[in-house]
C-alpha positions as CSV (number, residue, x, y, z in Angstrom):
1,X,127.5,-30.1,161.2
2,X,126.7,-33.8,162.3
3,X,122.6,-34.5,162.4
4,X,120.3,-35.8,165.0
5,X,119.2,-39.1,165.4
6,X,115.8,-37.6,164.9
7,X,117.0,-35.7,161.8
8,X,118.8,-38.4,160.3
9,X,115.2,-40.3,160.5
10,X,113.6,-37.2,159.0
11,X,116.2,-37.6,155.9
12,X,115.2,-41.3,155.1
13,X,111.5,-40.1,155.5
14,X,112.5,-37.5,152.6
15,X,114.2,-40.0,150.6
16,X,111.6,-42.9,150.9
17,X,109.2,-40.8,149.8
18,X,110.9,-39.4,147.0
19,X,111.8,-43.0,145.4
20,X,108.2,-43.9,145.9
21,X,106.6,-42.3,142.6
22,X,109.5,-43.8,140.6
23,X,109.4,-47.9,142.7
24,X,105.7,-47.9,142.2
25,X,106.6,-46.9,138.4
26,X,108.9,-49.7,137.9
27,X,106.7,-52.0,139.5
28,X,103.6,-51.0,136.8
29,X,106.3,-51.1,133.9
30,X,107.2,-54.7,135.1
31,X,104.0,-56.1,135.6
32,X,102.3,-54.7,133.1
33,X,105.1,-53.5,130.3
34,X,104.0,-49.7,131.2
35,X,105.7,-46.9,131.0
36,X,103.4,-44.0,131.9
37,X,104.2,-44.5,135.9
38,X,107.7,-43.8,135.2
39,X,107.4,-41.1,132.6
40,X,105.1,-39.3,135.7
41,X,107.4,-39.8,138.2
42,X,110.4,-38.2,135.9
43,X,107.8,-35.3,135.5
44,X,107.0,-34.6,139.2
45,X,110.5,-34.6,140.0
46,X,111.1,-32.4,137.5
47,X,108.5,-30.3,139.4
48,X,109.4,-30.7,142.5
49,X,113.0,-29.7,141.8
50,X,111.6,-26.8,139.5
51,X,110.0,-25.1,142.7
52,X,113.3,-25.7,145.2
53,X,115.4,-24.0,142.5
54,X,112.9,-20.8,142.4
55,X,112.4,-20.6,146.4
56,X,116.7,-20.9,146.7
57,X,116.6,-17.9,143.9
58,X,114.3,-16.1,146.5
59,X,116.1,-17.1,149.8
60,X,113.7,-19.1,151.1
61,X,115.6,-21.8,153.7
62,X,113.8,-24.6,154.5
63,X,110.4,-25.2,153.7
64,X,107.6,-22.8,154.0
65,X,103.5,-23.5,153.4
66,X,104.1,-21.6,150.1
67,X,106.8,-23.9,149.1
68,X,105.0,-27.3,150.6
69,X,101.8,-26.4,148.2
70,X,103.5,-24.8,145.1
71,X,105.4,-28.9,144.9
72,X,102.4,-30.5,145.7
73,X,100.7,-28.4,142.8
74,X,103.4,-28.0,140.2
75,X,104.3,-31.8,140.5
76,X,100.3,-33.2,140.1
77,X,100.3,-31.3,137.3
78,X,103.3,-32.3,135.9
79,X,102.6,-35.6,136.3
80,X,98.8,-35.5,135.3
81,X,100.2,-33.3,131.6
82,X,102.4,-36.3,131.4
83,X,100.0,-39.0,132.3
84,X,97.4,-37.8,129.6
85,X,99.9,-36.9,127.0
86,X,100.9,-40.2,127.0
87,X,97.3,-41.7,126.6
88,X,95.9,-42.5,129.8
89,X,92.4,-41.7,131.0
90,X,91.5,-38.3,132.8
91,X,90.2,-39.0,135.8
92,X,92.6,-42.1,136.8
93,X,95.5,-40.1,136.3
94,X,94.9,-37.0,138.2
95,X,94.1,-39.6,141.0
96,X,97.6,-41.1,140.4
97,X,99.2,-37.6,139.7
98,X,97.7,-36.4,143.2
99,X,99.4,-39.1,145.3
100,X,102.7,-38.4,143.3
101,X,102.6,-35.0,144.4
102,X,101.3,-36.3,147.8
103,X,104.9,-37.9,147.8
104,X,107.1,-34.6,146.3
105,X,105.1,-32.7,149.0
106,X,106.0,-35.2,152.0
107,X,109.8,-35.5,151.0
108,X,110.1,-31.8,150.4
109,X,108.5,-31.2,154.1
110,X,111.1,-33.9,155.0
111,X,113.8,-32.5,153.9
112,X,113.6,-29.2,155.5
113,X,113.5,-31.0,159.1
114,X,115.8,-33.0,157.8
115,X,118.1,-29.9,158.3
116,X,120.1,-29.3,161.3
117,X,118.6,-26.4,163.4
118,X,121.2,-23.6,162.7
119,X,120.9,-24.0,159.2
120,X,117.1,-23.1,159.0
């Protein structure tokens, strides 16, 4: 089924704000020789893709509240476990790990518009 102009537009929302965590990550590994932005971003994603596999399992289309807040959640603390683990300081990263999750959270809401209407 062909999308929407409008749904097309939703689907570059989802994917701009899915390559976000990992752009601003290379950009922190360039400028400072950093790899803790990218190692977070690989973690969120990890999270984020974690909780779409379990709500497909249940049969849930598109994307509920439950499914919204269980990525923003399971991604900042994916992100923040992987931020700390890898030496950096508590309260900066949960701050960083938050607006990763920010970002899993927008692209997964994205996404489900994304979807034509008779698949929802």
């Amino acid at each position: 089924m062909k999308r929407s102009s409008r749904e097309q537009l939703m689907l570059v929302l989802s994917t701009f704000f899915a390559i976000a965590p990992f752009g601003f990550g290379v950009l922190r590994y360039l400028s400072r020789a950093e790899s803790t932005g990218l190692w977070m971003a690989i973690a969120s994603a990890a999270g984020a893709v974690i909780v779409r596999v379990v709500a497909n399992a249940r049969g849930v289309r598109g994307s509920t509240v439950a499914v919204v807040m269980s990525t923003l959640a399971i991604s900042t603390i994916l992100a923040g476990a992987a931020g700390i683990l890898l030496g950096s300081s508590a309260v900066g990263v949960w701050m960083v790990a938050f607006v990763i999750g920010l970002c899993w959270m927008a692209a997964s809401v994205f996404a489900a518009l994304s979807q034509p209407a008779s698949t929802l």
